[in-house]
Biotite code that builds the C-alpha atoms (Angstrom):
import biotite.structure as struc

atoms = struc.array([
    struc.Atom([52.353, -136.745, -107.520], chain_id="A", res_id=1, res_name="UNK", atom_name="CA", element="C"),
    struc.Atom([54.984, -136.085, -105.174], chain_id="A", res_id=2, res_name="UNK", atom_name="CA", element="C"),
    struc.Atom([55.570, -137.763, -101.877], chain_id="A", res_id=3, res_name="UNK", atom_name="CA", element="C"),
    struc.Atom([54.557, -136.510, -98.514], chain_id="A", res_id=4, res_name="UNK", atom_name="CA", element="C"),
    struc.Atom([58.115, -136.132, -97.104], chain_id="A", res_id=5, res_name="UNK", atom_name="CA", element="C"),
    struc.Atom([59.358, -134.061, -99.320], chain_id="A", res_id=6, res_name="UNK", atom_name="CA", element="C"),
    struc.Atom([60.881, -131.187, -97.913], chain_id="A", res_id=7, res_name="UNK", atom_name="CA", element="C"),
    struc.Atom([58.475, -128.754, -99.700], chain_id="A", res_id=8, res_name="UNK", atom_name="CA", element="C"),
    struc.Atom([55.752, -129.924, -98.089], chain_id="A", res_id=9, res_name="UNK", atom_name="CA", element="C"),
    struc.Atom([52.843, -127.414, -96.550], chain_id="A", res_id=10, res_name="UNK", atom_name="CA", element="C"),
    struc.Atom([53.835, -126.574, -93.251], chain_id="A", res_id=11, res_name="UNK", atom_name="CA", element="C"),
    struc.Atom([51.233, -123.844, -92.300], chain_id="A", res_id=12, res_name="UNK", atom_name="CA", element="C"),
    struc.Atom([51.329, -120.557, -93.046], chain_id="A", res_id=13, res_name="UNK", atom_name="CA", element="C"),
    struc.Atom([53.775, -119.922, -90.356], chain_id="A", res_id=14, res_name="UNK", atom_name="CA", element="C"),
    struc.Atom([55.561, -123.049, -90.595], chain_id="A", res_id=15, res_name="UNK", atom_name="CA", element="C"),
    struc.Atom([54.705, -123.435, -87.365], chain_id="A", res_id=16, res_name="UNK", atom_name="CA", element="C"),
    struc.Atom([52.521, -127.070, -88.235], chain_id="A", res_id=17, res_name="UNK", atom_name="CA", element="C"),
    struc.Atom([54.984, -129.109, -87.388], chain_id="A", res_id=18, res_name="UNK", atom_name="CA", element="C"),
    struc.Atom([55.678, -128.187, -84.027], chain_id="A", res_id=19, res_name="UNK", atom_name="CA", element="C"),
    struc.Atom([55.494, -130.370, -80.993], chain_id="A", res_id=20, res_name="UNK", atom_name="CA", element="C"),
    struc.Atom([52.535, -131.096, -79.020], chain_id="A", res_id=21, res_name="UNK", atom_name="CA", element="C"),
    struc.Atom([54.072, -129.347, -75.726], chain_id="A", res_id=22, res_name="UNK", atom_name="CA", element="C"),
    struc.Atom([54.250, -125.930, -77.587], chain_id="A", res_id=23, res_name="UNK", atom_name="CA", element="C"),
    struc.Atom([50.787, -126.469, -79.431], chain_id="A", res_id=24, res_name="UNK", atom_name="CA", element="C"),
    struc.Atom([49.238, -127.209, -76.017], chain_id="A", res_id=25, res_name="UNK", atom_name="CA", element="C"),
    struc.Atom([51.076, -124.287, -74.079], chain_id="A", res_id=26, res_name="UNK", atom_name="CA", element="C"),
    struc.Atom([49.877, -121.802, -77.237], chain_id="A", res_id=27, res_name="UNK", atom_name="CA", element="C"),
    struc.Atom([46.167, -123.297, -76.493], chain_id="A", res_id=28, res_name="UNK", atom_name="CA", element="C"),
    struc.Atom([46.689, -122.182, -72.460], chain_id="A", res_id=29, res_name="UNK", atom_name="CA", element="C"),
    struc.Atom([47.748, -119.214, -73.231], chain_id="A", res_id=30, res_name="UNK", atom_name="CA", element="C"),
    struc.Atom([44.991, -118.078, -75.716], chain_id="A", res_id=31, res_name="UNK", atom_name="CA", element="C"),
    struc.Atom([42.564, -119.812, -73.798], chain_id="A", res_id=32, res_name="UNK", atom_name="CA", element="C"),
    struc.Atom([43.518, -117.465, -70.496], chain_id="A", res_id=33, res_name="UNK", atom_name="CA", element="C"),
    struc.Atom([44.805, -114.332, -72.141], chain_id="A", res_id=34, res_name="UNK", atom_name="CA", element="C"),
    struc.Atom([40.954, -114.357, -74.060], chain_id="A", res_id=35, res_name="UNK", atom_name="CA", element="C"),
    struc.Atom([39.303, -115.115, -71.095], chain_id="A", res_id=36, res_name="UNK", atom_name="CA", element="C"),
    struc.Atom([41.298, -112.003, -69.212], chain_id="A", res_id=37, res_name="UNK", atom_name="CA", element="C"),
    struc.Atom([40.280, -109.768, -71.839], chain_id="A", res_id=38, res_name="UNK", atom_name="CA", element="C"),
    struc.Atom([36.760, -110.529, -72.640], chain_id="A", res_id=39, res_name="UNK", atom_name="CA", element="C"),
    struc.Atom([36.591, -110.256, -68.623], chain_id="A", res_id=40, res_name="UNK", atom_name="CA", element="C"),
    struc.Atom([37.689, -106.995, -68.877], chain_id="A", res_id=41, res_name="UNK", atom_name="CA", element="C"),
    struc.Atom([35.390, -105.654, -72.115], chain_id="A", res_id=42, res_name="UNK", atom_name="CA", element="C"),
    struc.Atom([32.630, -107.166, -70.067], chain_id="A", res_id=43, res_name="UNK", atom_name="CA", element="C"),
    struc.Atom([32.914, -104.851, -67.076], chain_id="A", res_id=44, res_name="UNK", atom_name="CA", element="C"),
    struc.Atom([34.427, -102.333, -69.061], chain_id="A", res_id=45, res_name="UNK", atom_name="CA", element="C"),
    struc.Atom([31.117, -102.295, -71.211], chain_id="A", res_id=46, res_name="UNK", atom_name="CA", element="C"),
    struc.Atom([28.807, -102.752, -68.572], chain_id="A", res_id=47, res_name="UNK", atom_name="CA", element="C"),
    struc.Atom([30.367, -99.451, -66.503], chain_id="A", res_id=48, res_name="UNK", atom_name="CA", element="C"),
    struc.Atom([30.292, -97.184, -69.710], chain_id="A", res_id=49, res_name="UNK", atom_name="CA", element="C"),
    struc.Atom([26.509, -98.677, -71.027], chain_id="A", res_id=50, res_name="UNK", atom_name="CA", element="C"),
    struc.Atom([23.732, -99.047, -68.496], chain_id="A", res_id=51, res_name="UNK", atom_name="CA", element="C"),
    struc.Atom([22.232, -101.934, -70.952], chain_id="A", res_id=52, res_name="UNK", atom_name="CA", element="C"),
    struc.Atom([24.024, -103.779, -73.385], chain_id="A", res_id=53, res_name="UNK", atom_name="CA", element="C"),
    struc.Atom([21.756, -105.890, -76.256], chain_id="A", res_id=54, res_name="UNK", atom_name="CA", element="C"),
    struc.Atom([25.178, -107.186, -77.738], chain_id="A", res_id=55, res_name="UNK", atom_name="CA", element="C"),
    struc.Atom([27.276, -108.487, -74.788], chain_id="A", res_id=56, res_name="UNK", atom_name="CA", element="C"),
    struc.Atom([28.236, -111.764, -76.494], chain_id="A", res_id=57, res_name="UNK", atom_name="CA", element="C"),
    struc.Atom([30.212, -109.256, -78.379], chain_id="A", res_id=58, res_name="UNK", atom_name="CA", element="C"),
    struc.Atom([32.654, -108.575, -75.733], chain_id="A", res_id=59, res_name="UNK", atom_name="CA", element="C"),
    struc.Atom([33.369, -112.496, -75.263], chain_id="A", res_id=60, res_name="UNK", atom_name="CA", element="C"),
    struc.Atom([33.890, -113.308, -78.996], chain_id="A", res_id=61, res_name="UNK", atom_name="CA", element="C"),
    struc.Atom([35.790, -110.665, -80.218], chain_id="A", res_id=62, res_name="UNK", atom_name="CA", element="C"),
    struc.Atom([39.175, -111.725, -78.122], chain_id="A", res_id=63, res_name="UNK", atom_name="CA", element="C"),
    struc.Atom([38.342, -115.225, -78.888], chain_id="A", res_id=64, res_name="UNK", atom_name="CA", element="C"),
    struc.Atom([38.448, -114.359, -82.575], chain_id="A", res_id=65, res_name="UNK", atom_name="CA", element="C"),
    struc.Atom([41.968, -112.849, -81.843], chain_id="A", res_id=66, res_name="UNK", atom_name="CA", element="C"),
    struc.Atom([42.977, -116.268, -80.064], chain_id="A", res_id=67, res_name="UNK", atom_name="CA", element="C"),
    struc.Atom([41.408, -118.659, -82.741], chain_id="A", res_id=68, res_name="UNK", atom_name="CA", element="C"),
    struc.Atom([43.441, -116.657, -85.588], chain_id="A", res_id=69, res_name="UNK", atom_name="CA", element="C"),
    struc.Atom([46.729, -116.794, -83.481], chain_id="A", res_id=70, res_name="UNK", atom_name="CA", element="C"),
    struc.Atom([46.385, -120.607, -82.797], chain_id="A", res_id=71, res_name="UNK", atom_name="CA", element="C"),
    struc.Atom([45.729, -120.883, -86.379], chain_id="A", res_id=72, res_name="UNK", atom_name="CA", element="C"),
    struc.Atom([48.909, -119.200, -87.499], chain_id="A", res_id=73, res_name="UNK", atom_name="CA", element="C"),
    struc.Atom([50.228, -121.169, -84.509], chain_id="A", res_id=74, res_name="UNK", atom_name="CA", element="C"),
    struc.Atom([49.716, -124.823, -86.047], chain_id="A", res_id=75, res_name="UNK", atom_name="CA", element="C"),
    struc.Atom([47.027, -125.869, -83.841], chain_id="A", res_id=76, res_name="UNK", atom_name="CA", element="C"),
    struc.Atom([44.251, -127.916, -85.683], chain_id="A", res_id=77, res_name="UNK", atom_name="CA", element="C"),
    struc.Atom([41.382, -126.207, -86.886], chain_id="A", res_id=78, res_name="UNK", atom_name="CA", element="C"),
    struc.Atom([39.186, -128.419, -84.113], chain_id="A", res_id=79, res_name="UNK", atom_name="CA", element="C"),
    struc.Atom([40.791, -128.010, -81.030], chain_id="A", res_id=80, res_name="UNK", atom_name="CA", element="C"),
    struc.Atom([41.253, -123.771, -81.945], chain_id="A", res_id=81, res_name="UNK", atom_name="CA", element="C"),
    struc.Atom([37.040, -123.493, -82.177], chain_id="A", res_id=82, res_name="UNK", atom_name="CA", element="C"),
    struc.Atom([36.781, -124.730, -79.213], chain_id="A", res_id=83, res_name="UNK", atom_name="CA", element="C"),
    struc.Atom([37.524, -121.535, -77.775], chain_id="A", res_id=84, res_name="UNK", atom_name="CA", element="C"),
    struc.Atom([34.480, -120.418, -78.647], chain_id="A", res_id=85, res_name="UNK", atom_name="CA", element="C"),
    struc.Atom([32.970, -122.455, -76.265], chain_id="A", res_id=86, res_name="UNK", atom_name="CA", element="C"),
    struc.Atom([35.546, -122.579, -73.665], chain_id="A", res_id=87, res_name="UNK", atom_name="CA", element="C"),
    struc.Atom([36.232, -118.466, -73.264], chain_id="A", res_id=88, res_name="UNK", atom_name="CA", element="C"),
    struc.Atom([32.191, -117.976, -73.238], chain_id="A", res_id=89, res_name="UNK", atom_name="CA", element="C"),
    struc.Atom([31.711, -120.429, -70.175], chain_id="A", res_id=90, res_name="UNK", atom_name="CA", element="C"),
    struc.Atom([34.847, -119.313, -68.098], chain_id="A", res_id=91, res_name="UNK", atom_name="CA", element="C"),
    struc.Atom([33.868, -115.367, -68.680], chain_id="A", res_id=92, res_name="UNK", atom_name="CA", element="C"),
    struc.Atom([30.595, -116.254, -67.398], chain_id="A", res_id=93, res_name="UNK", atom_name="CA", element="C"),
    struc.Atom([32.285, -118.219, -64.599], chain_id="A", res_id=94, res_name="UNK", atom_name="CA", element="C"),
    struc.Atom([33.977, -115.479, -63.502], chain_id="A", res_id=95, res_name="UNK", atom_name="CA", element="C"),
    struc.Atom([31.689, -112.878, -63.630], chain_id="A", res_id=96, res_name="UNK", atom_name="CA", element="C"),
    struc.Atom([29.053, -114.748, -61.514], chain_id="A", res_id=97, res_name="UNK", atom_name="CA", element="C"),
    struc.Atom([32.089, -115.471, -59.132], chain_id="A", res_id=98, res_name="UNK", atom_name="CA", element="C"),
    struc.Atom([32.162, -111.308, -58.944], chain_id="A", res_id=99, res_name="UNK", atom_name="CA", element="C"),
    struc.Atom([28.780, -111.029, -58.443], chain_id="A", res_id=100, res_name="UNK", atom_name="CA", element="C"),
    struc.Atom([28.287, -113.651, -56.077], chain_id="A", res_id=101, res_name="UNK", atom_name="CA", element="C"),
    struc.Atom([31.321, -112.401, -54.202], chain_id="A", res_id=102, res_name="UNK", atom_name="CA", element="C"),
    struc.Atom([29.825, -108.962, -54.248], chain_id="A", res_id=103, res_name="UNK", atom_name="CA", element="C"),
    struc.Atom([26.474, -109.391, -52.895], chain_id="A", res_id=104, res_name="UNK", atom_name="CA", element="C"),
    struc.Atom([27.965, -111.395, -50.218], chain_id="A", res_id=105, res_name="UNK", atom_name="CA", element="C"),
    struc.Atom([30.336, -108.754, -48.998], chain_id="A", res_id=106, res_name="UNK", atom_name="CA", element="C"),
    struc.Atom([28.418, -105.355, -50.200], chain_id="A", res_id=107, res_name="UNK", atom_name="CA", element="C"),
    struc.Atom([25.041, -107.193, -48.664], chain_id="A", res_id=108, res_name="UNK", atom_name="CA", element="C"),
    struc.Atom([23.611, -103.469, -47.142], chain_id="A", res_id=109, res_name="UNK", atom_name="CA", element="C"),
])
C-alpha cells in the first residue's frame, strides 16, 4: 500500500480537491446565487408561457443539478454540494413570495 502523500494521490477529477477553503466557499456562493437567479427566472418564465404547471419543482432543481455537478468537479465535498438542494428551493420560494407580496401591495386595484 502506498502512502497518502504521495504525489499520485486522487485529487478529484479536476484536481481541483485540494484547493483552499476561500475558493471552495466562493464556488459554493456563486452556485448557490447563480441557481437561485436561474430557477427564479424558469419559474416566471414557466408560469407566463403555462397557465398551470403540475411539475414546478422542476424549474428549481434542474439549475441546482447544474450547480451540484460544478461544485463537484469543483472539489467541494459531496455534503456541503447537496445542500443546494435545499438551499436554492427555499430562497426561490423566498423570492417569489417577495414578488408577489410586493405586487399585490402596489397593483392592489
Amino acid at each position: 500500500m502506498k502512502p497518502e502523500n504521495t504525489s499520485d494521490s486522487y485529487q478529484g477529477l479536476l484536481g481541483f480537491d485540494r484547493s483552499s477553503k476561500e475558493q471552495k466557499t466562493f464556488h459554493m456562493v456563486f452556485c448557490f446565487v447563480i441557481a437561485t437567479f436561474v430557477a427564479v427566472l424558469n419559474y416566471f418564465h414557466a408560469v407566463s408561457t403555462i397557465v398551470q404547471i403540475p411539475l414546478q419543482w422542476v424549474t428549481w432543481i434542474s439549475p441546482t443539478c447544474i450547480a451540484v455537478a460544478w461544485l463537484r468537479l469543483a472539489g467541494v465535498k459531496w455534503r456541503h454540494a447537496l445542500l443546494l438542494f435545499v438551499l436554492v428551493p427555499i430562497a426561490t420560494f423566498a423570492i417569489i413570495a417577495t414578488f408577489y407580496w410586493l405586487a399585490m401591495i402596489f397593483f392592489d386595484n
